[in-house]
Steps between C-alpha positions, in 0.01 A plus 500: 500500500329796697346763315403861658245409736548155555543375821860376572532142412461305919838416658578135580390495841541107528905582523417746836239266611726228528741720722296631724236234471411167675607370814832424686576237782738624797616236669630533905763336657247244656359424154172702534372619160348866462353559198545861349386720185820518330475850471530556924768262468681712262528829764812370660780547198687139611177365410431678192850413376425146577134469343638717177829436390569329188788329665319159515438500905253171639308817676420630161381196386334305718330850670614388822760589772699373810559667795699259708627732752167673543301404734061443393402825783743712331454372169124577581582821588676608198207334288260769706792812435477378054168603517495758743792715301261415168186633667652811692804611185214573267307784665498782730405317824725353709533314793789332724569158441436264822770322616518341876818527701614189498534412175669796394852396527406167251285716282765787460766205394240340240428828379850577480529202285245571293589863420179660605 
């Protein structure tokens, strides 16, 4: 019980923790492994869906996922855009995200997939 003046009792921050905590394994069409904070994982909603639901997915429980039509550059690539979108959604600054020529066409399609 809280009386007047008494700090609030502390949330159960294990429960968000555990969401947004830890790590998560992308895997790319040629089996390379990248190895992300689960919270930069979670910006793309596919992912989020995937990592979250109750539903009783393998991705949710083993904290991994398959990519088998993406290729590891582009994979790669969308590892670097998780934590770019993180860094650059949370403040004022901002700055364009690099992306060279010729991957844009695979990228777009991945990202397309991935609902970013």
């Amino acid at each position: 019980m809280v009386g007047k003046g008494d700090p609030p009792a502390p949330r159960e921050a294990e429960d968000e923790e555990e969401d947004a905590g830890g790590v998560v394994k992308l895997i790319s069409a040629e089996g390379f492994e990248f190895v992300v904070d689960k919270k930069a994982a979670m910006v793309p909603n596919t992912l989020r869906n995937m990592l979250t639901s109750p539903g009783g997915f393998s991705e949710t429980r083993q904290g991994e996922v398959r990519f088998p039509e993406i290729p590891t550059h582009i994979l790669e690539k969308i590892c670097q855009y998780f934590y770019w979108s993180l860094h650059y959604s949370r403040g004022q600054e901002t700055t364009e995200f690099p992306i060279e020529p010729e991957i844009t066409l695979d990228l777009m399609m991945a990202a397309n997939y991935l609902d970013t």
